[in-house]
C-alpha positions in Angstrom: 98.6 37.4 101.7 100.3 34.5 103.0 100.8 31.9 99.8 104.3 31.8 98.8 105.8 34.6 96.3 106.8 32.0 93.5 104.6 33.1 90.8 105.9 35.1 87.5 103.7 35.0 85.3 101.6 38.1 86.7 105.1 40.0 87.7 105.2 38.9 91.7 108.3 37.3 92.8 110.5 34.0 91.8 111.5 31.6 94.4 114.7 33.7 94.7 112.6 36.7 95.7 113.2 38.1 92.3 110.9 40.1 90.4 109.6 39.9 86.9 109.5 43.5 85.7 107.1 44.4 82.6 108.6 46.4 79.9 109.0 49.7 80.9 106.4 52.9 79.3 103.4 50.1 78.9 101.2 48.9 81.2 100.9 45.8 82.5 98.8 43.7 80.6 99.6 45.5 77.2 103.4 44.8 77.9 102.3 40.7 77.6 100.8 41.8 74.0 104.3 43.9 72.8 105.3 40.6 71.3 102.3 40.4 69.0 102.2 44.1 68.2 102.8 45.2 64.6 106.5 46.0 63.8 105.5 49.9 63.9 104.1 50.0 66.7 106.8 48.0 68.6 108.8 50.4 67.3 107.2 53.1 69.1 106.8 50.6 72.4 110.4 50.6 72.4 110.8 54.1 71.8 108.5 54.3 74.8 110.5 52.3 76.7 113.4 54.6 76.4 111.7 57.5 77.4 110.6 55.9 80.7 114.6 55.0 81.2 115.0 59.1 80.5 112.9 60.1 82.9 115.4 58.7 85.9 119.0 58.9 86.2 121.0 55.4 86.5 121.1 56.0 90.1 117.8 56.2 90.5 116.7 53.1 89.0 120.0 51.5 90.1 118.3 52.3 93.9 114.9 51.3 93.1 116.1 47.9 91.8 117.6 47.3 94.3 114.9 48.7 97.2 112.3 46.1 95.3 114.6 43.3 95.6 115.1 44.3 99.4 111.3 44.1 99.7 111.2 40.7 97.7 114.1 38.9 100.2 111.7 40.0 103.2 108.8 38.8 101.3 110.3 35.7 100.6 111.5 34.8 104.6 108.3 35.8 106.2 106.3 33.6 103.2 104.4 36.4 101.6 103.6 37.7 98.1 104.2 40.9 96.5 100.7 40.7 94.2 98.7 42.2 94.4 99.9 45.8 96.3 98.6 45.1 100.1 99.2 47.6 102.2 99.1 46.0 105.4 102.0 43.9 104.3 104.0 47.0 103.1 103.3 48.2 106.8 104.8 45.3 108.2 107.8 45.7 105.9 108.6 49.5 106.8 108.2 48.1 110.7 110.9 45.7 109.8 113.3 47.9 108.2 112.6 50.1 111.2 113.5 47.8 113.8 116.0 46.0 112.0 114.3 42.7 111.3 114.5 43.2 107.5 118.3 43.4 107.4 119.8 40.8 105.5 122.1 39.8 108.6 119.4 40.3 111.4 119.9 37.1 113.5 117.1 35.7 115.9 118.1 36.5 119.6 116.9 34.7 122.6 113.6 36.1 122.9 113.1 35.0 119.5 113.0 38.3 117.6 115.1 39.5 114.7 117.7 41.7 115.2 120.2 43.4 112.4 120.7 46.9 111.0 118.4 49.4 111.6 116.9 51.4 108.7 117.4 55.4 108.7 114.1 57.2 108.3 115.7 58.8 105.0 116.3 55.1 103.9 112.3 53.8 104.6 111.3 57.0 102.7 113.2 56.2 100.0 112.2 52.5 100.0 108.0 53.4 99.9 109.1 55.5 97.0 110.7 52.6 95.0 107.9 50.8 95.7 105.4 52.9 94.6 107.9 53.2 91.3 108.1 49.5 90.9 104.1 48.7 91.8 103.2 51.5 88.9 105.1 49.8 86.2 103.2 46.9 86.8 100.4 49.3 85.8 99.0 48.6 89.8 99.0 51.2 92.5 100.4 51.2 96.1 98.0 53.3 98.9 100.6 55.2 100.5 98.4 57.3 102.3 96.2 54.1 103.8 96.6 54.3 107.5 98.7 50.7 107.5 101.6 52.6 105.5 100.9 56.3 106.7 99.9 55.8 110.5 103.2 53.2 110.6 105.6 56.2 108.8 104.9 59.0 111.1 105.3 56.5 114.2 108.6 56.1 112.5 109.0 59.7 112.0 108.7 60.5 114.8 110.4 58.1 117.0 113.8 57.5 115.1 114.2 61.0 112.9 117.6 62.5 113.4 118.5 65.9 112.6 120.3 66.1 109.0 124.1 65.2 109.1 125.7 67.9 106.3 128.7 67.0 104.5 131.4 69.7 105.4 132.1 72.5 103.0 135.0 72.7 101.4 135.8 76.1 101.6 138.6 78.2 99.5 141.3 77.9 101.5 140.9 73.7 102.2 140.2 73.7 97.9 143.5 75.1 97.6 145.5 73.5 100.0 143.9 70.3 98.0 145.1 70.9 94.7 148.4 70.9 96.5 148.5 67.4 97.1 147.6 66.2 93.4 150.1 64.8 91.7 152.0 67.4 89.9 152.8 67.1 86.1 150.6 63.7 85.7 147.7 63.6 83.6 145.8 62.0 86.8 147.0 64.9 88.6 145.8 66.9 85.9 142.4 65.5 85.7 141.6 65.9 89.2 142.7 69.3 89.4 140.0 69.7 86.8 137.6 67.8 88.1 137.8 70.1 91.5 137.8 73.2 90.3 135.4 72.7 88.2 132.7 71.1 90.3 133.6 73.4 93.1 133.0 76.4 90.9 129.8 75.5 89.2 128.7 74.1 92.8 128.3 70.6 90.6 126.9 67.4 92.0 129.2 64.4 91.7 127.2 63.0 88.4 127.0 66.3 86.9 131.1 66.3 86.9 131.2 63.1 85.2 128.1 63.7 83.2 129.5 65.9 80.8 130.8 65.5 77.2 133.1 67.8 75.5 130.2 69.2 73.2 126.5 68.6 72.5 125.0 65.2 71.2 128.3 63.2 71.2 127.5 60.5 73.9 124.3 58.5 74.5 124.5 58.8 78.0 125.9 62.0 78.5 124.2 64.6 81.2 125.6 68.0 79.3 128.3 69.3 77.6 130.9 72.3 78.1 131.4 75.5 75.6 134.4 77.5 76.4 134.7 81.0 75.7 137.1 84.3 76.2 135.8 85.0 79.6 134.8 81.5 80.9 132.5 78.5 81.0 129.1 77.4 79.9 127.5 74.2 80.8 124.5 73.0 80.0 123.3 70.3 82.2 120.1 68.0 82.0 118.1 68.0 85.4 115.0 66.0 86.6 113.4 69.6 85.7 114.8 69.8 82.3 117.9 71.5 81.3 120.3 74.6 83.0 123.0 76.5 81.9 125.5 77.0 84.9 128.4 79.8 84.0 131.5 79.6 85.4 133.7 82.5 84.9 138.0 82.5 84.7 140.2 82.8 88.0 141.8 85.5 88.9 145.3 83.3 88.7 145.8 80.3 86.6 147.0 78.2 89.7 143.2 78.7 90.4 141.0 78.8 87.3 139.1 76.2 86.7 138.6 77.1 83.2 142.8 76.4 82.4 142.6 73.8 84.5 140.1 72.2 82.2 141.6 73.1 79.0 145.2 71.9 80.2 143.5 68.8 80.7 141.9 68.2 77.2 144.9 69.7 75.4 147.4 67.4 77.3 145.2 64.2 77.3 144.3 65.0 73.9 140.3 64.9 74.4 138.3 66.5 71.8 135.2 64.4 71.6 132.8 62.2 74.4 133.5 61.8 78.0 134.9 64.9 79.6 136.5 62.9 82.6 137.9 59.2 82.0 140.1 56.8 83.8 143.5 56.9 83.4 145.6 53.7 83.4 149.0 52.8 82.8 150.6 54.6 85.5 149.2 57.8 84.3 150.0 57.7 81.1 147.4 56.1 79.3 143.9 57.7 79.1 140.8 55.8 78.2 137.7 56.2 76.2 134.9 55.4 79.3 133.4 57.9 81.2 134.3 57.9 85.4 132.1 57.1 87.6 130.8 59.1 90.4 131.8 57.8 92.8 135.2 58.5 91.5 134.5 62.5 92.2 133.3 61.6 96.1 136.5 59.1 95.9 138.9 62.1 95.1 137.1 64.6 97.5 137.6 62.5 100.6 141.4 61.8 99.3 142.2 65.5 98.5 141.0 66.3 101.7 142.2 63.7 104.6 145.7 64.2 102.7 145.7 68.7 102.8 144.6 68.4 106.9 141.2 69.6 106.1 139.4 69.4 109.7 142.8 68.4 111.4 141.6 69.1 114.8 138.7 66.1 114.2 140.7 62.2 114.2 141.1 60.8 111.3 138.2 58.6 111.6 135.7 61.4 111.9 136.9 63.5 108.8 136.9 60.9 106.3 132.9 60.9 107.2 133.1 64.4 106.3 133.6 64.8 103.0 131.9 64.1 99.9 130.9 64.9 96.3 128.3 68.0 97.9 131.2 69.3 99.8 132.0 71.2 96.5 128.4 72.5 96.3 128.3 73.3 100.2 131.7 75.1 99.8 130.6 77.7 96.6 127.5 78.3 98.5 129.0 78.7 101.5 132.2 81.4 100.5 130.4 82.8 97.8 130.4 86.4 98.6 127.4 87.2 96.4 123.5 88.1 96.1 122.1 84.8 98.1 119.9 84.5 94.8 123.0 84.1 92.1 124.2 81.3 94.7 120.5 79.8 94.4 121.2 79.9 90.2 123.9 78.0 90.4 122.8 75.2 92.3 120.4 75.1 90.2 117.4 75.3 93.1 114.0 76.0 92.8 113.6 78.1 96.4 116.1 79.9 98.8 115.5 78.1 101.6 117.1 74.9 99.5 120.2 76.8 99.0 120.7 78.2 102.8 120.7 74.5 103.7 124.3 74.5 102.0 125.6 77.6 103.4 127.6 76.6 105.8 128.9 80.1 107.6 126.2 82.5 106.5 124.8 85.1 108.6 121.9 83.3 110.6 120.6 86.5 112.4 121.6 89.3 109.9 117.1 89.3 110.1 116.9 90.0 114.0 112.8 89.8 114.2 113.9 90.4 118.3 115.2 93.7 117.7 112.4 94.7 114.9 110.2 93.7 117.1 110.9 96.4 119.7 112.5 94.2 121.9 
């Protein structure tokens, strides 16, 4: 446990805390064999190897990159190797993110102990998950439930878990006021009125919105598509639970609908095939041929927002902590004046009790087990 990481050869990390990843869908040892394989079969290895890329989003594996490369710079400092899975070491690393002494920037104070950024439970979580990702596609195996890891993750639990911060909903009124303050008669303007509407309406997350093609099978990396009909909109959406269909019906007013607002958008910026959202350039004028990226959606919300006086009463520096891609899904689950279970469809969530986390103003006590009780 305490020899330098350097070695590559059996996937533990470089001198630059790097790590040597085997080819995705194989294990281990039969990856170092995929150059030897007969051509059919490494046809199927790398058929393989894009079914393992399918089964995460480009988030996901974006995060767990990065989360093992976190692990490999601590590893590196403290002179310790990543091979083979120890989880004593792995105990020592959550302990560090915990306290700050895995941060990039922690600095050594007087008493000789590193100090930097502290960790959020929600982040240490998601580290052990990365690393359990990253361990298994080295065909090994990390023991997260070995007392090192577990005993050391309920300490943490328990000592620095803070209740949930929610993103505020965007409600009705606040969507409204924010269409207001797009840009009127631009095809940027245009977009993002789109873009709104229609993630607000089918309670979208932020890589949904920008996930979508204009029909089905025209992109390689496209998360759905969109059919348009008389009364509305169907899209069809690939989850981590397979695919949904999420309808979204027209407005009442066209000012509102997010169904016009979506075909103004393809008529005028002349889209009929790929990306359904793409950047425009050329002071609005110009639109291109890449998709957005998400970020773009949590971009806009925060913009739209800050700019109508959503939250006026909070300074400036509070809202713009507000608001987010999932203020669209908190606000349709939040105004929706529905069944609770249509509202539960639409987000797409396996139980109610998911769903009631995003609504916002619901009636907390409409079940009064005080009164029914007798009391």
């Amino acid at each position: 446990m305490g020899r330098q990481a350097e070695a590559r050869a059996d996937g533990s990390l470089d001198a630059q805390g790097d790590a040597t990843l085997p080819s995705p869908g194989l294990p281990a040892a039969e990856s170092s064999l995929s150059g030897r394989m007969p051509s059919h079969l490494g046809e199927l290895a790398e058929r393989a190897r894009s079914y393992v890329e399918a089964a995460s989003s480009a988030n996901t594996r974006r995060a767990y990159a990065a989360d093992w490369k976190h692990f490999g710079d601590w590893l590196r400092r403290q002179g310790l190797s990543a091979m083979p899975p120890d989880p004593e070491t792995v105990g020592l690393y959550i302990t560090a993110c915990a306290s700050g002494a895995a941060s990039q920037d922690a600095v050594v104070t007087r008493s000789g102990k590193a100090a930097g950024r502290k960790d959020a439970v929600s982040t240490i979580e998601r580290r052990l998950s990365s690393l359990s990702w990253n361990y298994a596609q080295r065909g090994l195996a990390l023991d997260r439930k070995h007392r090192a890891i577990a005993t050391v993750m309920a300490g943490i639990r328990n000592a620095h878990a803070r209740p949930p911060r929610q993103k505020e909903a965007i409600l009705p009124e606040d969507l409204i006021a924010m269409l207001e303050t797009l840009e009127r008669g631009t095809l940027r303007g245009l977009r993002d009125r789109a873009m709104l509407l229609l993630g607000f309406t089918g309670a979208l997350r932020r890589s949904e919105i920008v996930g979508l093609d204009c029909a089905r099978d025209q992109t390689e990396d496209g998360r759905g598509w969109i059919e348009i009909f008389p009364k509305g909109l169907l899209v069809t959406l690939r989850g981590k639970t397979g695919w949904r269909e999420v309808e979204i019906g027209r407005g009442s007013a066209d000012a509102t609908c997010p169904v016009t607002a979506l075909e103004t958008w393809l008529s005028l910026a002349r889209i009929g095939h790929g990306p359904l959202f793409r950047r425009v350039t050329g002071h609005g004028k110009k639109v291109g041929s890449e998709r957005l990226n998400d970020q773009e959606v949590a971009r806009l919300v925060k913009r739209a927002a800050l700019a109508a006086g959503v939250r006026g009463d909070l300074p400036e520096g509070e809202r713009a902590a507000l608001f987010a891609g999932h203020s669209l899904r908190a606000g349709l689950a939040s105004s929706a004046e529905i069944e609770e279970r249509y509202v539960q469809k639409q987000l797409g969530h396996a139980s109610a009790e998911m769903t009631r986390k995003y609504q916002r103003r619901r009636d907390r006590f409409r079940v009064n087990l005080t009164k029914a009780s007798g009391l």
